[in-house]
Each structure stands twice: as structure tokens, then as C-alpha cells.
N, CA, C and O atoms as a Tripos MOL2 file, in Angstrom:
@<TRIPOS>MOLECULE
protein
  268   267    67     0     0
PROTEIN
NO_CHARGES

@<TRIPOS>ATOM
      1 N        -127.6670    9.7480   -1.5140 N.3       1 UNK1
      2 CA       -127.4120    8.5140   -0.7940 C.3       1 UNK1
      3 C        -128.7240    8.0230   -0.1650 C.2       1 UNK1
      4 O        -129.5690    8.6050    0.5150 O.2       1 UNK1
      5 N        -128.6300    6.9100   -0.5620 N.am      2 UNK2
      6 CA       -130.1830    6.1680    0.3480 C.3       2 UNK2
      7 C        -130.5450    5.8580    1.8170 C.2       2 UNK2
      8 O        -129.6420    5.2910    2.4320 O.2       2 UNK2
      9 N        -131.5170    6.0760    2.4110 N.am      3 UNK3
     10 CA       -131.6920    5.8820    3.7710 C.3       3 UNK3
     11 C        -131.6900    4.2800    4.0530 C.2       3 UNK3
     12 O        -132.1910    3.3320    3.4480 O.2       3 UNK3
     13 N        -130.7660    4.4130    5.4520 N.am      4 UNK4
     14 CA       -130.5180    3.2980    6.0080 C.3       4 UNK4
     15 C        -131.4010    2.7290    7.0840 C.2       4 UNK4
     16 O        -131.5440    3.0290    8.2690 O.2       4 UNK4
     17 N        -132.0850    1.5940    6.1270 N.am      5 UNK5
     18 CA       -133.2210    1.0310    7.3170 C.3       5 UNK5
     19 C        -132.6300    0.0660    8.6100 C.2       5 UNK5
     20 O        -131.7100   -0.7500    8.5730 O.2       5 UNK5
     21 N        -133.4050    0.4190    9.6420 N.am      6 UNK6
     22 CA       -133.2790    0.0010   11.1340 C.3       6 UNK6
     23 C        -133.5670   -1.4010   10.9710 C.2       6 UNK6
     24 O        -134.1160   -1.9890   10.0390 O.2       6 UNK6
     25 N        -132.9210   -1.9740   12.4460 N.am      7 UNK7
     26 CA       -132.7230   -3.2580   12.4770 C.3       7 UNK7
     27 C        -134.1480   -2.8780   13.3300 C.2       7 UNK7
     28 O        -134.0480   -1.9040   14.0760 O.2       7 UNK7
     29 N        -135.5980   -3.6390   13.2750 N.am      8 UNK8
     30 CA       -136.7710   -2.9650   14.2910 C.3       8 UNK8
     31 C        -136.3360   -3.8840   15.9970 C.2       8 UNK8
     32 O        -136.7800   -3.4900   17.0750 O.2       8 UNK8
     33 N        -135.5340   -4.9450   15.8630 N.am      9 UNK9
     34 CA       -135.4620   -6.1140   17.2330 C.3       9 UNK9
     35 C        -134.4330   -4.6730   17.8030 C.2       9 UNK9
     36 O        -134.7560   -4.0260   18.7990 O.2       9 UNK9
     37 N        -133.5580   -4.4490   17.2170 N.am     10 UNK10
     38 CA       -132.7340   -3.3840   18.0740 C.3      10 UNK10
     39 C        -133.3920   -2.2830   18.4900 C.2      10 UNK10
     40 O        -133.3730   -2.0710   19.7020 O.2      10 UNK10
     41 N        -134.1590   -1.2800   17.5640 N.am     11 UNK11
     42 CA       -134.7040   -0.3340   17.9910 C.3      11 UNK11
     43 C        -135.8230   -0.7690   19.6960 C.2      11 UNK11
     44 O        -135.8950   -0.2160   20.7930 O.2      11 UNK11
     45 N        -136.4120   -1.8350   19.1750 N.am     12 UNK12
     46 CA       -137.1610   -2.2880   20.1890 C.3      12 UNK12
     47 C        -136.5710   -2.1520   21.8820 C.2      12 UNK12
     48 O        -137.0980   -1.7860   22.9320 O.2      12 UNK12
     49 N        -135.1370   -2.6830   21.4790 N.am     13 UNK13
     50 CA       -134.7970   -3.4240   23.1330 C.3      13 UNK13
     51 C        -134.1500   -2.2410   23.2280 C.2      13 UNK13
     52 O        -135.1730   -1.7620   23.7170 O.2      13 UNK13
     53 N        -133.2630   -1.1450   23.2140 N.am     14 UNK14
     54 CA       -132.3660   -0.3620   23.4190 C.3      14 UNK14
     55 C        -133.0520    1.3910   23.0910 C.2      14 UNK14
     56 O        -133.6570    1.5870   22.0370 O.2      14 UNK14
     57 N        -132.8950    2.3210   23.9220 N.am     15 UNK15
     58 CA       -133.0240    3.4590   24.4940 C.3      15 UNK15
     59 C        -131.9450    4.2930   24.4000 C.2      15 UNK15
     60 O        -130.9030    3.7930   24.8240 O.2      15 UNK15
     61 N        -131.8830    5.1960   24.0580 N.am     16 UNK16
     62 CA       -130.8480    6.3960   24.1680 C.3      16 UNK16
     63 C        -131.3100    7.5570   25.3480 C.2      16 UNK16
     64 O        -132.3460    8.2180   25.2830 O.2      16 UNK16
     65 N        -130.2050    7.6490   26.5290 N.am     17 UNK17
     66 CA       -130.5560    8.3270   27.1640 C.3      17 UNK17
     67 C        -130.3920   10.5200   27.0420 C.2      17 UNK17
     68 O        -129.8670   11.0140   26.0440 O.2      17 UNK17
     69 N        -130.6430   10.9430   27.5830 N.am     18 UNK18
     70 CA       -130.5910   12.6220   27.8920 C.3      18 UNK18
     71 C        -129.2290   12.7490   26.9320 C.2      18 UNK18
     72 O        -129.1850   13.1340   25.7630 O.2      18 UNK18
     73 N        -128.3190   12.3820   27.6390 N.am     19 UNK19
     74 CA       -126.8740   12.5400   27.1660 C.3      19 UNK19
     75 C        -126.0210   11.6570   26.2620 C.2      19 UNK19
     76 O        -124.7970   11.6810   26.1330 O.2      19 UNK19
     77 N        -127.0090   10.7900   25.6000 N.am     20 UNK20
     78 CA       -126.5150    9.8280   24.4700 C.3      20 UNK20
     79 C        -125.8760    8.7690   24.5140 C.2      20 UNK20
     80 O        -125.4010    8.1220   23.5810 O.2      20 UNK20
     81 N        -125.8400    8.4400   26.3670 N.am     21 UNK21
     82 CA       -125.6240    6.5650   26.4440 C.3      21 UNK21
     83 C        -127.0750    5.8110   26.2290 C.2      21 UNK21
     84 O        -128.2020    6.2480   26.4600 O.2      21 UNK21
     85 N        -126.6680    4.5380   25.7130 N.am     22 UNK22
     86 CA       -127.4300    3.5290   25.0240 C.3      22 UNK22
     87 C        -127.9120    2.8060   26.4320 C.2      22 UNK22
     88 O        -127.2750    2.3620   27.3870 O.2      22 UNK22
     89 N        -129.2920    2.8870   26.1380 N.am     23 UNK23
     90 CA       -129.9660    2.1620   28.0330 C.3      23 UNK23
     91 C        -130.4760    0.7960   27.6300 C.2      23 UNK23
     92 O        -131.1050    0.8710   26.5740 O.2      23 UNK23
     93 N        -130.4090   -0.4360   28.1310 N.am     24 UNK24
     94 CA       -131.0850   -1.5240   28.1120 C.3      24 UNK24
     95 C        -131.9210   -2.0140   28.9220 C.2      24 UNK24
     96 O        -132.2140   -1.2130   29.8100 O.2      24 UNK24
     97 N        -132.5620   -3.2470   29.0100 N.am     25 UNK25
     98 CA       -133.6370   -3.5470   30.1880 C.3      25 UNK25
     99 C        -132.4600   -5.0010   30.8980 C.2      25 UNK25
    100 O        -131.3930   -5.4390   30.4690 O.2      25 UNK25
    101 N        -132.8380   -5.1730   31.4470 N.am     26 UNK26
    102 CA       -132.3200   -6.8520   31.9010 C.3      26 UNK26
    103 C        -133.1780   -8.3300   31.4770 C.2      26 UNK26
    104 O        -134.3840   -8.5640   31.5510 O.2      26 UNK26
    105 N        -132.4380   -8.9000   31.1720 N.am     27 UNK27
    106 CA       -132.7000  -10.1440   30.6050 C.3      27 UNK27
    107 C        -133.8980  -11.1640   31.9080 C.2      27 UNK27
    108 O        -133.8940  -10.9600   33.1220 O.2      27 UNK27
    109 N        -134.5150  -11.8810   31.4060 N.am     28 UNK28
    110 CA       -135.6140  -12.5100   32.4980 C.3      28 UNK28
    111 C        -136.6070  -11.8400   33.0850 C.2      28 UNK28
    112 O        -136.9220  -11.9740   34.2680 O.2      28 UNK28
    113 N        -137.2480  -10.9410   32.1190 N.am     29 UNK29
    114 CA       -138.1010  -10.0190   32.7640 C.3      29 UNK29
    115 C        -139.6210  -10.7190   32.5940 C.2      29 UNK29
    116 O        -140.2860  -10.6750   33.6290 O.2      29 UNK29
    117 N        -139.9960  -11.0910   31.9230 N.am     30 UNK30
    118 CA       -141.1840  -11.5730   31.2470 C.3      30 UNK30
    119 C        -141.7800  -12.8540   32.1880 C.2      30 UNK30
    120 O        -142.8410  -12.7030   32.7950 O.2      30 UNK30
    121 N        -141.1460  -13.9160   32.2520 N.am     31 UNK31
    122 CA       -142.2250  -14.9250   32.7770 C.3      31 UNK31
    123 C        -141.1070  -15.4560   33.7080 C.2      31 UNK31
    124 O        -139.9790  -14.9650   33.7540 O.2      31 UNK31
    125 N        -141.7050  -16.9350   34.7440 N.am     32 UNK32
    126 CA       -140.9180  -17.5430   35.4780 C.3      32 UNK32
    127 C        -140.2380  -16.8160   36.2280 C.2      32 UNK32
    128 O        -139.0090  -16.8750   36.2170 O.2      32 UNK32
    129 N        -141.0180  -15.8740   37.1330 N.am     33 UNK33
    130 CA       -140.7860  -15.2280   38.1230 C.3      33 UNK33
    131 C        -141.1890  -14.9950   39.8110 C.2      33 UNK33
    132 O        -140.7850  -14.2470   40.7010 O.2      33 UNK33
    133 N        -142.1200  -15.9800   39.7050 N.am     34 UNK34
    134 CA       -142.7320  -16.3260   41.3160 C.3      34 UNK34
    135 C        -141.5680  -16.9370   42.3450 C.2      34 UNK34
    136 O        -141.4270  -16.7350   43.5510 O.2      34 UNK34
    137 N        -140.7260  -17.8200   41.3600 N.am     35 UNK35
    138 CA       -139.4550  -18.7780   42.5010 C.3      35 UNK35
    139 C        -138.3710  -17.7030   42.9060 C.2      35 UNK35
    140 O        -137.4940  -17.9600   43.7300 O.2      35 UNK35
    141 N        -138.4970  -16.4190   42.2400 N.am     36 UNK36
    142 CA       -136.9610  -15.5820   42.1200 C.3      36 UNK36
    143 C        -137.3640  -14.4450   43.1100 C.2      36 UNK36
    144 O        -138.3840  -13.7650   42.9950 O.2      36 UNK36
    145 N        -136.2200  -14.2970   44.3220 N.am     37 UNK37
    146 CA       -136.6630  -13.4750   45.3460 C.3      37 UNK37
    147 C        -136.7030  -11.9070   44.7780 C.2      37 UNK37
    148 O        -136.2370  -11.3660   43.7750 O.2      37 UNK37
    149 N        -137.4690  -11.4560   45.8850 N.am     38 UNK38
    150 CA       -138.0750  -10.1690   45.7610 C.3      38 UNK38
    151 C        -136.9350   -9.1950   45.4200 C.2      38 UNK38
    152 O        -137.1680   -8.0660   44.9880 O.2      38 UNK38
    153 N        -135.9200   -9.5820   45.5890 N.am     39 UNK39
    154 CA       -134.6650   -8.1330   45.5350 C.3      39 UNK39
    155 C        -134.3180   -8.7060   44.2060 C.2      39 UNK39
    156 O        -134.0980   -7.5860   43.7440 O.2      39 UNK39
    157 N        -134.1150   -9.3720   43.3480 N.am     40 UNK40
    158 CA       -133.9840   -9.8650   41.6530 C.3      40 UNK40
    159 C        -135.2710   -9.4140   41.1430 C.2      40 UNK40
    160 O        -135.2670   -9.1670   39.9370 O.2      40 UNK40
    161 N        -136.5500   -9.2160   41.8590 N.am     41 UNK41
    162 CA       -137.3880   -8.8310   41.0870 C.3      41 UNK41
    163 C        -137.8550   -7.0400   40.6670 C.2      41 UNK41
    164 O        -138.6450   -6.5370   39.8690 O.2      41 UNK41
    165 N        -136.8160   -6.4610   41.7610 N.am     42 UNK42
    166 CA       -137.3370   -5.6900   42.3490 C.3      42 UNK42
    167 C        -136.0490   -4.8470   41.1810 C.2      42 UNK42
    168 O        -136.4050   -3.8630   40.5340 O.2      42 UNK42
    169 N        -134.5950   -5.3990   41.0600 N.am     43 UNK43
    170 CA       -133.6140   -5.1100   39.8830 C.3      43 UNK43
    171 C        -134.1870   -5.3520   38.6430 C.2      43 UNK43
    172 O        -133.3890   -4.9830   37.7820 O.2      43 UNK43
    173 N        -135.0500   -5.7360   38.2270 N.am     44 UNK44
    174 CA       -135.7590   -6.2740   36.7420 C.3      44 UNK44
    175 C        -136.1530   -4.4340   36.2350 C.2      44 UNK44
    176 O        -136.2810   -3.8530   35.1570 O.2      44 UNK44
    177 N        -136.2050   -4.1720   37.1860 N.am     45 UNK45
    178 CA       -137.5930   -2.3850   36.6420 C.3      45 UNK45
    179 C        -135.9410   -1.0980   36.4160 C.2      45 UNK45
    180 O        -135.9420    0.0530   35.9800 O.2      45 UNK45
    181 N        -134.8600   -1.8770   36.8810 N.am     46 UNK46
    182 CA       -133.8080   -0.4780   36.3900 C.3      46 UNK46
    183 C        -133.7370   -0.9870   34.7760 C.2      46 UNK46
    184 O        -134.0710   -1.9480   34.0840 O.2      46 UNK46
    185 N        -133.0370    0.3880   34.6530 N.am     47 UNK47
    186 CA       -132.6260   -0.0890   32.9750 C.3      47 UNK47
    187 C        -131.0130   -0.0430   33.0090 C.2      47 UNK47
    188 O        -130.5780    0.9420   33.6050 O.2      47 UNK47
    189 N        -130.2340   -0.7520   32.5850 N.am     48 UNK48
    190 CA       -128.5390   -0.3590   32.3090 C.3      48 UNK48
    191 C        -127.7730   -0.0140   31.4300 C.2      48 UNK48
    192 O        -127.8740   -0.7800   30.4710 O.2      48 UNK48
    193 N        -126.9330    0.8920   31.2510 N.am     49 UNK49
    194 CA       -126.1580    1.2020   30.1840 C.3      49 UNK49
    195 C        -125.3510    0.2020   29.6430 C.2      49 UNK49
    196 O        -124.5820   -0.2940   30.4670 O.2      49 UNK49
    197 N        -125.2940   -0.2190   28.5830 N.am     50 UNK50
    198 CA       -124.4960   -1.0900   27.6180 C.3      50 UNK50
    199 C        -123.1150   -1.3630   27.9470 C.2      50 UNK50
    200 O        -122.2710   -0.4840   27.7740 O.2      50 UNK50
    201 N        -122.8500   -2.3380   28.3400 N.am     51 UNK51
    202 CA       -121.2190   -2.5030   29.1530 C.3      51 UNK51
    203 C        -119.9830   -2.0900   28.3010 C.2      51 UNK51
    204 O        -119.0170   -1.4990   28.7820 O.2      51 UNK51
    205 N        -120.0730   -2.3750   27.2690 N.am     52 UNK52
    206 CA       -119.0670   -2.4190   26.1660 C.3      52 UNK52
    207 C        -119.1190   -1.5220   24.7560 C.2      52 UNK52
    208 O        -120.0210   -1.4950   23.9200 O.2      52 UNK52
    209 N        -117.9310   -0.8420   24.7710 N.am     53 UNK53
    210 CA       -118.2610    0.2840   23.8490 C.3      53 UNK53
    211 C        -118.4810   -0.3050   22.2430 C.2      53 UNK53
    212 O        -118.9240    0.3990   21.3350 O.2      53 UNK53
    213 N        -118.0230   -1.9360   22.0690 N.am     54 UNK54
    214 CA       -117.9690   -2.3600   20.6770 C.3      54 UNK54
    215 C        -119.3720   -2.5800   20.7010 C.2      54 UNK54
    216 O        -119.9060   -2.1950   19.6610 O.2      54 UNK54
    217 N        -120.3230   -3.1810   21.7230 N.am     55 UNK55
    218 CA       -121.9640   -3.3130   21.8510 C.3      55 UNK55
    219 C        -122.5750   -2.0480   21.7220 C.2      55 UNK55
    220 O        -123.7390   -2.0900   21.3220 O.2      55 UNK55
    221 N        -122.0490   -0.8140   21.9780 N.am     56 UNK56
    222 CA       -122.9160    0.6010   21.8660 C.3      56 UNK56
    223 C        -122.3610    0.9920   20.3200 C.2      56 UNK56
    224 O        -123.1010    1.7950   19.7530 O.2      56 UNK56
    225 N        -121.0970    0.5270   19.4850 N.am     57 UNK57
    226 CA       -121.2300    1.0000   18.4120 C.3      57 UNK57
    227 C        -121.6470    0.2130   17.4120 C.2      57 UNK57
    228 O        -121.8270    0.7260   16.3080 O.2      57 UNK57
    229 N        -121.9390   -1.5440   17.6630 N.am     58 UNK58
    230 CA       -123.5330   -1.7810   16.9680 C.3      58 UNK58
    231 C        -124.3740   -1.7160   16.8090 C.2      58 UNK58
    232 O        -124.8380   -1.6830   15.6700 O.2      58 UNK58
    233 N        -125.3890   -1.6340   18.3910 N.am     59 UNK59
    234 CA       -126.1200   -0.9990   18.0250 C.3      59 UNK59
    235 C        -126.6850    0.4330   17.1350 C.2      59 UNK59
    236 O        -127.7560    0.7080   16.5950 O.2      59 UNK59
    237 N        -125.5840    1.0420   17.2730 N.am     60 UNK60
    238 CA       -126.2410    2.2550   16.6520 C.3      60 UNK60
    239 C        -125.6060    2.2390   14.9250 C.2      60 UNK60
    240 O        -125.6890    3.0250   13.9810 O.2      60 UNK60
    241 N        -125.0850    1.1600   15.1000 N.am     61 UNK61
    242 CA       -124.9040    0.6480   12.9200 C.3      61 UNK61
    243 C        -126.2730    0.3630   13.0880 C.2      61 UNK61
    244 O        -126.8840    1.2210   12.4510 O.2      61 UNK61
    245 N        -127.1690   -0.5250   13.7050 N.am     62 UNK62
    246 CA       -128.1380   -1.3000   13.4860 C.3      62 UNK62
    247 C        -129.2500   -0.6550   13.4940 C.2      62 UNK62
    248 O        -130.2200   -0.9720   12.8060 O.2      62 UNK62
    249 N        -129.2030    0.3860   14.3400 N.am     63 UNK63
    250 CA       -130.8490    1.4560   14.4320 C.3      63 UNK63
    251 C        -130.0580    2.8200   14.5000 C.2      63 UNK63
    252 O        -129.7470    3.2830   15.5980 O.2      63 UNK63
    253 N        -129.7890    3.3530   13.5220 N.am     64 UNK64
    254 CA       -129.2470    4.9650   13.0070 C.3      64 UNK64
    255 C        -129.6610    6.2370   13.8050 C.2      64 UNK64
    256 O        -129.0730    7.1160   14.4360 O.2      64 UNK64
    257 N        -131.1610    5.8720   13.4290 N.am     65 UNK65
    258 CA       -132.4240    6.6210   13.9610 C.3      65 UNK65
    259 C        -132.6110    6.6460   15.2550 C.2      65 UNK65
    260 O        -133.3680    7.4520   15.7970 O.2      65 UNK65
    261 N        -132.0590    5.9260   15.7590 N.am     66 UNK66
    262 CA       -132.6530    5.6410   17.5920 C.3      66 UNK66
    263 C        -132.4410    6.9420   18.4760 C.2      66 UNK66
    264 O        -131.3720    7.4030   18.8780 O.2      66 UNK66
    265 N        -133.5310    7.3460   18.6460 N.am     67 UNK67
    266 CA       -133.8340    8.6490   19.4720 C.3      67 UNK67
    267 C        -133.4990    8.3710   20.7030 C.2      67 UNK67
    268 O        -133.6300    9.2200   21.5850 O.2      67 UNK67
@<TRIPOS>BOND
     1     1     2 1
     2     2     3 1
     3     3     4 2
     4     3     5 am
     5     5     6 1
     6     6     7 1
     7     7     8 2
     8     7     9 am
     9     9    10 1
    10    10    11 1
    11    11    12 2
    12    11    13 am
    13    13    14 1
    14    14    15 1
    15    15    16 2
    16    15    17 am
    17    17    18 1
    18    18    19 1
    19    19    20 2
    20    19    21 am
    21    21    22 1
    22    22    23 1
    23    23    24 2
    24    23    25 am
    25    25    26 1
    26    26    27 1
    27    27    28 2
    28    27    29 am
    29    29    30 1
    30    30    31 1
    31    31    32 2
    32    31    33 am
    33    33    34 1
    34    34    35 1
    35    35    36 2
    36    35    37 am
    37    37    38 1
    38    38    39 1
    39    39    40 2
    40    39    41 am
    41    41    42 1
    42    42    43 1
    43    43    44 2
    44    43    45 am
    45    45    46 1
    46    46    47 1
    47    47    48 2
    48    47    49 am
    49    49    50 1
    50    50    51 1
    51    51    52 2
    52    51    53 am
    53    53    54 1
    54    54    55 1
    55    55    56 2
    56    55    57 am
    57    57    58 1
    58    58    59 1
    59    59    60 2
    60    59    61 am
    61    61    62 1
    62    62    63 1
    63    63    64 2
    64    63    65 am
    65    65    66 1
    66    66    67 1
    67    67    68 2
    68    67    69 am
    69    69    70 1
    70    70    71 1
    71    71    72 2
    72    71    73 am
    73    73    74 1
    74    74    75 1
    75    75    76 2
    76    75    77 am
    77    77    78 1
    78    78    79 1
    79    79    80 2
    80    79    81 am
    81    81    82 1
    82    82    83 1
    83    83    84 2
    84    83    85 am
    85    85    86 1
    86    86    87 1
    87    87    88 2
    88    87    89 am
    89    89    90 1
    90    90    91 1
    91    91    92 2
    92    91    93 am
    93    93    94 1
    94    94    95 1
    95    95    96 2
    96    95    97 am
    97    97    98 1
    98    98    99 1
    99    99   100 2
   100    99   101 am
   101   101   102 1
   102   102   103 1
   103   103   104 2
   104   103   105 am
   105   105   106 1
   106   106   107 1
   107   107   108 2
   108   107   109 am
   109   109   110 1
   110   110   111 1
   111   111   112 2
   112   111   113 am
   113   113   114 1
   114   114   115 1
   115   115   116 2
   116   115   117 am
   117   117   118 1
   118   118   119 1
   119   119   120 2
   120   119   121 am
   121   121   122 1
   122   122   123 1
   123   123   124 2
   124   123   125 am
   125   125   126 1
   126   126   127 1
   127   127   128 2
   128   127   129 am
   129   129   130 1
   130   130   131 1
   131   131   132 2
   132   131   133 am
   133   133   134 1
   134   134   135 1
   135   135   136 2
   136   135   137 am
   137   137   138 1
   138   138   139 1
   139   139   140 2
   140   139   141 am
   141   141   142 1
   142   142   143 1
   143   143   144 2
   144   143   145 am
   145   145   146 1
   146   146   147 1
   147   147   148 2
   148   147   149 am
   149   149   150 1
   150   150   151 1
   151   151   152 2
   152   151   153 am
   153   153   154 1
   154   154   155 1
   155   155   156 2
   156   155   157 am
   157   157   158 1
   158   158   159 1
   159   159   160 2
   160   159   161 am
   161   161   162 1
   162   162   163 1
   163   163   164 2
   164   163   165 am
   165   165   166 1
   166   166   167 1
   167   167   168 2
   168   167   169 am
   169   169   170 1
   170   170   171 1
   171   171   172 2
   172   171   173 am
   173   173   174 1
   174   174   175 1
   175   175   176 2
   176   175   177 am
   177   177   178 1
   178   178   179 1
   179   179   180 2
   180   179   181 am
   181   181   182 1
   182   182   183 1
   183   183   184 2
   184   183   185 am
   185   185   186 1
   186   186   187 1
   187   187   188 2
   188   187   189 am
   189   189   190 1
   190   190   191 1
   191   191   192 2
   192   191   193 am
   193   193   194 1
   194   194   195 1
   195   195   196 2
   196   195   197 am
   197   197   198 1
   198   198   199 1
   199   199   200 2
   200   199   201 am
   201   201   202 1
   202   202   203 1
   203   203   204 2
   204   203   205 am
   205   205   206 1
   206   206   207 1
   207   207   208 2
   208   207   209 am
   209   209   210 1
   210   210   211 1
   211   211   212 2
   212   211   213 am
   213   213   214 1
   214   214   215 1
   215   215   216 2
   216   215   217 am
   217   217   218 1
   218   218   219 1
   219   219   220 2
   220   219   221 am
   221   221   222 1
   222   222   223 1
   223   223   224 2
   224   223   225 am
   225   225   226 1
   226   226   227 1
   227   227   228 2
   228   227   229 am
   229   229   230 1
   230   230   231 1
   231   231   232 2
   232   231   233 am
   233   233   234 1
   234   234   235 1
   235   235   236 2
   236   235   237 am
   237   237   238 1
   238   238   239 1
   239   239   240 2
   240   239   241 am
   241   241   242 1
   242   242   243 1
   243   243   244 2
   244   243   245 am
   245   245   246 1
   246   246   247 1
   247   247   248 2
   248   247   249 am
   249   249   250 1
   250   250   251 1
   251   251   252 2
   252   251   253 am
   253   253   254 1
   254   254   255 1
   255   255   256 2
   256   255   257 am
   257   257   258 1
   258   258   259 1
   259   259   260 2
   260   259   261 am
   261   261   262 1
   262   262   263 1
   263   263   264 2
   264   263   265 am
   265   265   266 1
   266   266   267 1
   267   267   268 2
@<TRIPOS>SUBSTRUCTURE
     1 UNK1         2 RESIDUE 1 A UNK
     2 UNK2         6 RESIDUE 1 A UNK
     3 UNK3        10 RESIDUE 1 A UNK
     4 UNK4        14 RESIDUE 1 A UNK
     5 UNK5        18 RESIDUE 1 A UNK
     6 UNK6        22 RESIDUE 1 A UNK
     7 UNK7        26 RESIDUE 1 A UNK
     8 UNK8        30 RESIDUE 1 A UNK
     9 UNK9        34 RESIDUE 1 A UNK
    10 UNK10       38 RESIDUE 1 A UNK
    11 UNK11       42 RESIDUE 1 A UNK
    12 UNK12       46 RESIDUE 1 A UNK
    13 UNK13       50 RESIDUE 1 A UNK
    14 UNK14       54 RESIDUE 1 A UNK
    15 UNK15       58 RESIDUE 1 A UNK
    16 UNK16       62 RESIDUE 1 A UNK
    17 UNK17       66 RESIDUE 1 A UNK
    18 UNK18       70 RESIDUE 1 A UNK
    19 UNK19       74 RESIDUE 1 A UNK
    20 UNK20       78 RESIDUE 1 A UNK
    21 UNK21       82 RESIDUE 1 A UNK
    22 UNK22       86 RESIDUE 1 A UNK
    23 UNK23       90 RESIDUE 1 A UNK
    24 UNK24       94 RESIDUE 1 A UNK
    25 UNK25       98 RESIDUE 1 A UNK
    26 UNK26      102 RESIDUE 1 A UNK
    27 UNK27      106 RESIDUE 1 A UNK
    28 UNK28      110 RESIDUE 1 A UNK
    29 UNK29      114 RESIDUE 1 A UNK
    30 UNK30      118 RESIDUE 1 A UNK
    31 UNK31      122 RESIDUE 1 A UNK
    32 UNK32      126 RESIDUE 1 A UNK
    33 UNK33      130 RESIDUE 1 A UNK
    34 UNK34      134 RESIDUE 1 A UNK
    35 UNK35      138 RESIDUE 1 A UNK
    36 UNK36      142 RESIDUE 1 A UNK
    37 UNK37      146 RESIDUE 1 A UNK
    38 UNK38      150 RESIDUE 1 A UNK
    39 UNK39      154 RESIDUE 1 A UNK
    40 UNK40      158 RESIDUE 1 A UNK
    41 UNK41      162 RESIDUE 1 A UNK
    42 UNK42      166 RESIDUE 1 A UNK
    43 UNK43      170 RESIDUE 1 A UNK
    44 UNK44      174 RESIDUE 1 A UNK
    45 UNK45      178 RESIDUE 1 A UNK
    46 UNK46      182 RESIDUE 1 A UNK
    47 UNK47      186 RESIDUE 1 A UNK
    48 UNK48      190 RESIDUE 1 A UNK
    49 UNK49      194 RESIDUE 1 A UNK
    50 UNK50      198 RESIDUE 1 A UNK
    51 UNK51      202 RESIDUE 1 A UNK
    52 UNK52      206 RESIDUE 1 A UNK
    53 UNK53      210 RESIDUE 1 A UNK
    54 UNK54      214 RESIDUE 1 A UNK
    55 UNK55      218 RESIDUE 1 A UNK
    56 UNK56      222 RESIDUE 1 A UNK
    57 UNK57      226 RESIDUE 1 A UNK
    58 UNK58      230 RESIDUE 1 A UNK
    59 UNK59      234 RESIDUE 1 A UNK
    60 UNK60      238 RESIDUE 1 A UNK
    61 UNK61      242 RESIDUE 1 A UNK
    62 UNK62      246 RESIDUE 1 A UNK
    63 UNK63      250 RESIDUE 1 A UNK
    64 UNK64      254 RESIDUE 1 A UNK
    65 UNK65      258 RESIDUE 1 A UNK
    66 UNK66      262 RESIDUE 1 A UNK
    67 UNK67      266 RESIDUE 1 A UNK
């Protein structure tokens, strides 16, 4: 059977933690951030587990491999 290549945008954004939940970053991290108070900026640096179990079992159709 042939190996199943990774989606690379998924592998990119999504993390597998110690115990095999799927970790994400939060959305608005990158630019347009001087107007947004310090406690939204300060939530940007956690990472969160994937809310929905149908979102944690695409991703991992999409990146197999994801360590």
C-alpha cells in the first residue's frame, strides 16, 4: 500500500501533544496588534486543544504523520 502524503498547511498549524491531543495557536497572531489590549495579547502565546472531535479527526486524515 502506498504512503499517504500530508496536507503541509495542516502539518504547519497543528501540534500533537505528550498524550495525543491535537494543540493549535489562536487566530490574529501576526499583525494589527498595537489597538488590541494587553490581556488579548498576552492570550495569543497559549496554544488550545481542538474543540471538536470531527476537527481532531481531520486533521489527522490530513497529516497521518503528525508527531
Amino acid at each position: 500500500m502506498p504512503k499517504i502524503k500530508t496536507h503541509k498547511a495542516t502539518a504547519k498549524r497543528f501540534k500533537v501533544s505528550a498524550r495525543g491531543k491535537l494543540l493549535r495557536a489562536k487566530i490574529g497572531k501576526s499583525h494589527l496588534r498595537r489597538r488590541k489590549p494587553g490581556r488579548t495579547k498576552r492570550l495569543y502565546s497559549r496554544t488550545l486543544t481542538t474543540a471538536s472531535p470531527a476537527t481532531a479527526k481531520r486533521v489527522r486524515r490530513l497529516a497521518p504523520y503528525l508527531k
